[in-house]
C-alpha positions as CSV (number, residue, x, y, z in Angstrom):
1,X,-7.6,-63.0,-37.7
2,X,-9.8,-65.6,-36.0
3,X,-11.1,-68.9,-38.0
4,X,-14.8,-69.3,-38.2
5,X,-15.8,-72.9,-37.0
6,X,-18.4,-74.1,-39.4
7,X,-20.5,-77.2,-38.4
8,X,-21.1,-79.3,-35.8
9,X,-19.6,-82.8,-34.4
10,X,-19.4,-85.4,-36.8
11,X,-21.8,-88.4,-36.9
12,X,-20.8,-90.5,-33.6
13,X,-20.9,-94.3,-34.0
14,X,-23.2,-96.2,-32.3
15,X,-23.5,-98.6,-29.7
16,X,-22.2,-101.6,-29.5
17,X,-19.6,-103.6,-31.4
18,X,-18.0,-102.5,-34.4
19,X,-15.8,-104.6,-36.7
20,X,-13.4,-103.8,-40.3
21,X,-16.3,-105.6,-42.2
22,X,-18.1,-103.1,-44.2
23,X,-21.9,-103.6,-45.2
24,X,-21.3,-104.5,-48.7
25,X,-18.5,-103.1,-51.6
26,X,-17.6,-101.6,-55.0
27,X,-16.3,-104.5,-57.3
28,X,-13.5,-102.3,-57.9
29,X,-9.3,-102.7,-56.7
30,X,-6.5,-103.7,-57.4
31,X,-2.6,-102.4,-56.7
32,X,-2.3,-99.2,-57.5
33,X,-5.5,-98.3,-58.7
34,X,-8.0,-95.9,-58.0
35,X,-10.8,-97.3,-56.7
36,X,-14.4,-96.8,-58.9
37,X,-15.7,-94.0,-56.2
38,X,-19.1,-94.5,-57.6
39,X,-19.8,-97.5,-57.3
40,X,-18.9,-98.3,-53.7
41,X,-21.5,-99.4,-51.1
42,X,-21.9,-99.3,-47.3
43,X,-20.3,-98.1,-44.2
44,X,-17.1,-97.0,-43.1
45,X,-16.0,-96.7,-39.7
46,X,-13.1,-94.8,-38.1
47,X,-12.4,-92.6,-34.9
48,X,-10.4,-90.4,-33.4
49,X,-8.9,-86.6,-33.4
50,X,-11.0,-84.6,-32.1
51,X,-9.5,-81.8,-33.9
52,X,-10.4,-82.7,-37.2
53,X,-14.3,-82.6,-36.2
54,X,-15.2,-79.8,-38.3
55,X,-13.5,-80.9,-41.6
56,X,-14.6,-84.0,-40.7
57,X,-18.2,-82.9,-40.9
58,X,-17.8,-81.8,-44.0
59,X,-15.4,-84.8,-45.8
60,X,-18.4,-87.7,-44.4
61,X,-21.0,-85.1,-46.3
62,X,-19.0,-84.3,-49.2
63,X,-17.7,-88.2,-50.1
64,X,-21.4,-88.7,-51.2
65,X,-21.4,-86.1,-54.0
66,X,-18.8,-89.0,-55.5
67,X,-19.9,-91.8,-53.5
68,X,-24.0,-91.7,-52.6
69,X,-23.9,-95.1,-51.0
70,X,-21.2,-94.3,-49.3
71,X,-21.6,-93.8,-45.2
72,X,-18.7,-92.6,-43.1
73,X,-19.6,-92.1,-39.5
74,X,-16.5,-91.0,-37.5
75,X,-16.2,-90.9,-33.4
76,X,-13.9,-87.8,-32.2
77,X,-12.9,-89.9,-29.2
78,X,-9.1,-88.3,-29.1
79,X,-5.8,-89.7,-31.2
80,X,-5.0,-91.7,-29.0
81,X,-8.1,-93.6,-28.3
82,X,-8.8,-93.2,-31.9
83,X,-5.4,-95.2,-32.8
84,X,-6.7,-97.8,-29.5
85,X,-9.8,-98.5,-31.4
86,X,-8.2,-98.8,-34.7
87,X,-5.5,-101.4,-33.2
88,X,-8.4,-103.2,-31.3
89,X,-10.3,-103.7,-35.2
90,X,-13.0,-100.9,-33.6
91,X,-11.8,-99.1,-36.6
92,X,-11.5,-99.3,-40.2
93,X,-9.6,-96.1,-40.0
94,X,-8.0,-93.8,-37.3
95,X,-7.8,-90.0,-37.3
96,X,-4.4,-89.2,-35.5
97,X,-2.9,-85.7,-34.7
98,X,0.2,-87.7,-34.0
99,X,1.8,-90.9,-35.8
100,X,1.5,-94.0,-35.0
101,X,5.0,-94.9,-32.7
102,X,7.2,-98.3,-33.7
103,X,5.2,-100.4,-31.0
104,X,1.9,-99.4,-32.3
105,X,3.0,-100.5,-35.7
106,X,4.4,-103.2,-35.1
107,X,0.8,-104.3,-33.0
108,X,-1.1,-103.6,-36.3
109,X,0.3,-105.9,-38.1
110,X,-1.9,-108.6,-36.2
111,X,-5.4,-106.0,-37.4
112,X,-3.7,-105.0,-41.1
113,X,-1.4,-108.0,-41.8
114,X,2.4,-107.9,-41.8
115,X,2.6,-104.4,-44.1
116,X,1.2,-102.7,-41.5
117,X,-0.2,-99.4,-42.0
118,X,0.3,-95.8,-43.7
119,X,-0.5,-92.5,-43.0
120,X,-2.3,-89.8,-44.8
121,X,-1.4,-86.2,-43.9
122,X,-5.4,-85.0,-44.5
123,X,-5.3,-82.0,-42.0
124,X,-3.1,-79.3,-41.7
125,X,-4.2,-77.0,-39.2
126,X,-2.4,-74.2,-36.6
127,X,-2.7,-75.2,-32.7
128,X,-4.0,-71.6,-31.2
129,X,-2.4,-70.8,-28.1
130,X,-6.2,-69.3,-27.0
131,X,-7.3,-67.1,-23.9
132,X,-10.0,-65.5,-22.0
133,X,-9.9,-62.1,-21.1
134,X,-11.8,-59.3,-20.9
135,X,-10.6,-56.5,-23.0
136,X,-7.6,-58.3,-24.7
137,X,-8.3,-59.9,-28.1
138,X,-4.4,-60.9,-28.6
139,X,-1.2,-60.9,-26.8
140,X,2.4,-61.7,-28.4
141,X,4.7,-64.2,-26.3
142,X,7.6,-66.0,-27.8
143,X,8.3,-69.4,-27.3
144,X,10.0,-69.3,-24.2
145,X,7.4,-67.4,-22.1
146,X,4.5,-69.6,-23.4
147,X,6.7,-72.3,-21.8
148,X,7.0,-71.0,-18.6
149,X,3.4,-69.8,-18.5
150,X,1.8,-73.4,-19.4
151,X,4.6,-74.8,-16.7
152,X,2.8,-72.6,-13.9
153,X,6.2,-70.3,-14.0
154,X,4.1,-67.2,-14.7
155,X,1.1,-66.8,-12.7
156,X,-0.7,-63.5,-13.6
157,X,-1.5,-62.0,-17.2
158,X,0.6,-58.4,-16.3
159,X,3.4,-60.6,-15.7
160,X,6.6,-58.7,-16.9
161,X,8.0,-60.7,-18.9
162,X,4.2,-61.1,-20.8
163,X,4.2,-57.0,-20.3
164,X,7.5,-56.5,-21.7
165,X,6.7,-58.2,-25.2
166,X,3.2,-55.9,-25.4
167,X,3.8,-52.6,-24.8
168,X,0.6,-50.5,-25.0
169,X,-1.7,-53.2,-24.2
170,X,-2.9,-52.7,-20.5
171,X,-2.5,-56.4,-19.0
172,X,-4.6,-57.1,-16.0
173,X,-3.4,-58.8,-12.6
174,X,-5.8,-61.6,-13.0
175,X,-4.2,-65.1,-12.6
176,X,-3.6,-67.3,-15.2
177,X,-5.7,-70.2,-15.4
178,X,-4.0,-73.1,-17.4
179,X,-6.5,-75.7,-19.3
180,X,-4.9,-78.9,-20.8
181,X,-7.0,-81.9,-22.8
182,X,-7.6,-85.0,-20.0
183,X,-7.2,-87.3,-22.4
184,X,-4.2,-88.7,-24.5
185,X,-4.3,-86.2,-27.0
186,X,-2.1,-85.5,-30.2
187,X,-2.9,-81.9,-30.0
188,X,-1.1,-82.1,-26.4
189,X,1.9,-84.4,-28.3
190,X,1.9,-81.6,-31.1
191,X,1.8,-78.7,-28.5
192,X,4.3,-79.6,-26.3
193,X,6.4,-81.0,-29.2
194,X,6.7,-77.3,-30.0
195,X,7.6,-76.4,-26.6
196,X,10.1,-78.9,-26.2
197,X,11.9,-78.4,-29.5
198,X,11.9,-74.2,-29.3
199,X,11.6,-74.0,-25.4
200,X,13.7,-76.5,-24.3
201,X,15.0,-74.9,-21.4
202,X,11.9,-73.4,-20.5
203,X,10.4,-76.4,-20.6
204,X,11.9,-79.4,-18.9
205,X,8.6,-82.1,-19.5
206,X,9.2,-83.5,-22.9
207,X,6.9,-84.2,-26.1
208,X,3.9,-85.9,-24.5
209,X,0.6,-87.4,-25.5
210,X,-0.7,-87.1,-21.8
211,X,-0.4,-83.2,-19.9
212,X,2.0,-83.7,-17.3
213,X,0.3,-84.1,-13.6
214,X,3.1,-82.4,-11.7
215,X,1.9,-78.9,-13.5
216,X,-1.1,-77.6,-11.3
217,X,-3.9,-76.9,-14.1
218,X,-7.4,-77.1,-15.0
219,X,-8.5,-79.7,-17.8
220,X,-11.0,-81.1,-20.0
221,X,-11.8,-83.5,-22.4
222,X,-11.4,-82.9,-25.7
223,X,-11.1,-79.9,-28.4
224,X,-14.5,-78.9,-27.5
225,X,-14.1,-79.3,-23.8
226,X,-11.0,-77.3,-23.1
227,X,-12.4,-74.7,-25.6
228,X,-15.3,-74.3,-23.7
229,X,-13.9,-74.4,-20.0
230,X,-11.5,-71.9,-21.1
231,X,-14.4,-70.0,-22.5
232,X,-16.2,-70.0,-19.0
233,X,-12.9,-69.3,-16.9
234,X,-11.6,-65.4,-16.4
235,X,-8.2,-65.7,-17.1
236,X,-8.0,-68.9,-18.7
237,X,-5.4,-70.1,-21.4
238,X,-5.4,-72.9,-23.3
239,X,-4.1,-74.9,-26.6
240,X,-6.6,-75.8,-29.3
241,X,-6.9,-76.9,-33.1
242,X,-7.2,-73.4,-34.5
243,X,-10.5,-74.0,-36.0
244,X,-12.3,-74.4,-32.7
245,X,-11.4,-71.6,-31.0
246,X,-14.0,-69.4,-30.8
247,X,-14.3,-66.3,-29.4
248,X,-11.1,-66.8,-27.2
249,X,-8.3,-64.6,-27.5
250,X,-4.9,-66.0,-29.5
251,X,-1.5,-65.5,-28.8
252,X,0.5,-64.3,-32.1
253,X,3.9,-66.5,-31.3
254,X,7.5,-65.3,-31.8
255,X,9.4,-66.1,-34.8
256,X,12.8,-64.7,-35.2
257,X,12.4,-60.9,-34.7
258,X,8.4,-60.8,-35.4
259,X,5.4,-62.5,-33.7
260,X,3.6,-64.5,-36.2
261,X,-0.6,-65.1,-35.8
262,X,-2.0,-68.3,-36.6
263,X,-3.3,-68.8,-40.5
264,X,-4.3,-71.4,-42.6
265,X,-1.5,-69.8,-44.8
266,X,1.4,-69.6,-41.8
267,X,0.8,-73.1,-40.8
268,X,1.4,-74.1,-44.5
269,X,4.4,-73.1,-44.9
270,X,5.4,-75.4,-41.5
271,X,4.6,-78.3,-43.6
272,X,5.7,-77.3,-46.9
273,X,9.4,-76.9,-45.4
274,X,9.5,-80.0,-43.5
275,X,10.5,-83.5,-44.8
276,X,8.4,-87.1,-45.4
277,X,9.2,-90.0,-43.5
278,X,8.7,-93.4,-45.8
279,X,5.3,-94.2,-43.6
280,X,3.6,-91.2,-45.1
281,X,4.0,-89.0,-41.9
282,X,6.1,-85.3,-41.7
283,X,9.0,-84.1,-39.3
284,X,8.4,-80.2,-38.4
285,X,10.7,-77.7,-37.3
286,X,9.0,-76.5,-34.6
287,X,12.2,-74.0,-33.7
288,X,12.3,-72.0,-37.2
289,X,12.9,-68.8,-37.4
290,X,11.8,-68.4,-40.6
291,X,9.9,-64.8,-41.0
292,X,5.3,-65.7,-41.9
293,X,6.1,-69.4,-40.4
294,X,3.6,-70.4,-37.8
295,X,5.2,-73.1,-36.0
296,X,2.8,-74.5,-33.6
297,X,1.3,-76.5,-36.4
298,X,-0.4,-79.6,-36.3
299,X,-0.7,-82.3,-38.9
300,X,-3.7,-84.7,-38.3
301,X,-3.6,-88.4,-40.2
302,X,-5.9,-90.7,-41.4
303,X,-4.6,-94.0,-40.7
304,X,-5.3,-96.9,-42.9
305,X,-4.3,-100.4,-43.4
306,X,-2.2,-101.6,-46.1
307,X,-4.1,-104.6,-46.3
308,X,-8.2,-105.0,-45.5
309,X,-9.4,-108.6,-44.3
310,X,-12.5,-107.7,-46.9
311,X,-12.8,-106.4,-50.3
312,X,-15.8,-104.7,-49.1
313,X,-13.7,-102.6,-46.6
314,X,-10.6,-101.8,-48.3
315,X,-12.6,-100.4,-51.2
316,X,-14.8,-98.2,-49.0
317,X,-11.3,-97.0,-47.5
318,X,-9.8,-96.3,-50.9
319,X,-12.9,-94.0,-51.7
320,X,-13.3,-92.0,-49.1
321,X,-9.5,-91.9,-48.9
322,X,-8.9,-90.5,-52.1
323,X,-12.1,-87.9,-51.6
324,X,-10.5,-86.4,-48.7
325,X,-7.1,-85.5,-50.0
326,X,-8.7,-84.3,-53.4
327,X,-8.7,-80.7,-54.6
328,X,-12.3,-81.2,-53.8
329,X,-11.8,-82.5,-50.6
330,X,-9.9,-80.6,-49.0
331,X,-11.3,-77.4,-49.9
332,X,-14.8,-78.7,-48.0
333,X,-12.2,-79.2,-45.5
334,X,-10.9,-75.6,-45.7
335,X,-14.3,-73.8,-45.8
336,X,-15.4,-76.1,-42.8
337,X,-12.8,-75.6,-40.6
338,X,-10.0,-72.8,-41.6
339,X,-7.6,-76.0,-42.2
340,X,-4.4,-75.4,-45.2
341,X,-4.8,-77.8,-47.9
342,X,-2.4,-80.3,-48.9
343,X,0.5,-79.5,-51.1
344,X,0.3,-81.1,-55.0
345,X,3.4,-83.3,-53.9
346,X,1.5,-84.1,-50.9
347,X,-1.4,-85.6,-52.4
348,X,0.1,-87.3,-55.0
349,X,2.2,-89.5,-53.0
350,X,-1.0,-90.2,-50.6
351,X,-2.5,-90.8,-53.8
352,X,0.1,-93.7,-54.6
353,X,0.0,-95.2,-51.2
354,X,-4.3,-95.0,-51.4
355,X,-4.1,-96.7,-54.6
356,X,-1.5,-99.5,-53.3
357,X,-4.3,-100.9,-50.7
358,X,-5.0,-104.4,-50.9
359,X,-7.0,-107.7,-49.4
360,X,-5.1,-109.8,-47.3
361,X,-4.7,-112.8,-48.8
């Protein structure tokens, strides 16, 4: 099964600098209360993961339906850089595929005052382990051997130990070609998160945001731009948010005693069994073996501040906030980009901690 991607990149902010204050606001807040959607007024800015591009098209073009005078223009710059420019006051919000760490919380408080920040879980979404090659539309590999290919162990695509798990598909002797993101990604942290936890001995590199430089690869910036090197390169394999995949092959991933392909549905249940921390983001078990669980999964944020320097701001926040993790929402999301909506439980506890955003005072 391959997700469609619908759309194209979300509106990119433009030059020059950018600031939390908002153009002008809703006369609407208060703790714990929704904010009056319709009556909200001017632009919100925010940055970041590049994976959420797609849903992200449709959430900034589906808020007006609740919001018209509502703007969201959204730069997919990376999680990391997003969470740079949200910690620098670029941003009103950051999209994240990973949370925010205890230093980078503690260095909000000087943009969102001394309660910091929360996290939204807005976009579920499997990472595709994605190829290029001519004549094979999916191979299996369990977690070990995806290790030890995207450590440059395994070299060729006939490789036995690739050949052993997919009898009666004829493997070529072409090289593998790996293609990691350039740039501080949280798809990278959420990848080899997944290889660390259910790899570990395959994999000796850690969970981290930036590809390692010791492992002799090709890269690219971006979703988009390892997608599409991989795309031009025989051979190639790659790790990418599901939803921008393509035409590339996919690897269906071993789970217990079955190999598992990626789904809006498989990567669901990921979440579903994994538990909340108090900041509003989710730990995974990225080593169950727990049969129709896809468990490269990623979980993208939307950062926000607990408290706004403006009115102005905190309301435009709350209301495109709250449209994104509706029912609403995040089926736009879901038809946009093949992401799994939010659980019920989910989105009433984001609903709580959206309500609970205040002015500094």
């Amino acid at each position: 099964m391959k997700l469609k991607r619908f759309g194209t990149a979300a509106a990119v902010l433009a030059a020059g600098t950018l600031t939390l204050s908002a153009c002008s606001g809703g006369d609407t807040g208060g703790d714990g209360e929704a904010v009056d959607s319709g009556s909200v007024s001017g632009t919100l800015i925010g940055g970041g993961a590049s994976s959420q591009e797609s849903a992200m098209t449709a959430w900034t073009q589906g808020v007006t339906e609740v919001s018209p005078d509502l703007t969201v223009n959204y730069d997919p710059v990376g999680s990391g850089a997003g969470r740079e420019g949200f910690l620098a006051g670029q941003y009103s919000f950051a999209g994240s595929d990973a949370a925010m760490d205890e230093e980078e919380q503690e260095q909000a408080a000087a943009v969102c005052g001394p309660d910091g920040v929360f996290h939204v879980p807005s976009y579920i979404s499997p990472v595709a382990v994605a190829f290029n090659l001519e004549g094979v539309d999916t191979v299996n590999m369990d977690a070990e051997t995806i290790a030890k290919v995207f450590a440059g162990e395994i070299t060729t695509w006939n490789d036995d130990a690739i050949a052993e798990q997919n009898e009666g598909t004829e493997l070529p002797d072409t090289p593998i070609t790996v293609v990691h993101r350039s740039d501080d990604s949280g798809t990278t942290e959420n990848f080899t998160a997944y290889l660390a936890e259910a790899a570990a001995d395959a994999w000796e590199f850690g969970e981290v945001e930036t590809w390692p430089s010791e492992i002799a690869a090709e890269s690219a910036q971006q979703t988009s731009g390892v997608v599409s090197l991989a795309g031009s390169t025989d051979g190639a394999i790659t790790y990418a948010d599901a939803s921008q995949v393509g035409e590339l092959g996919t690897v269906a991933v071993g789970v217990g005693d079955d190999y598992v392909e990626y789904s809006a549905e498989a990567a669901s249940k990921a979440v579903n069994a994994s538990e909340a921390n108090e900041d509003g983001s989710v730990e995974l078990d990225r080593a169950t073996e727990e049969a129709g669980v896809y468990p490269i999964v990623l979980v993208s944020y939307h950062i926000f501040c607990q408290q706004y320097q403006d009115q102005e701001t905190a309301d435009l926040a709350k209301a495109f906030a709250e449209y994104v993790v509706s029912e609403e929402g995040q089926q736009a999301g879901a038809d946009s980009a093949g992401s799994a909506p939010i659980s019920d439980d989910t989105r009433e506890s984001a609903l709580e901690r959206i309500g609970n955003i205040t002015v500094q005072g």
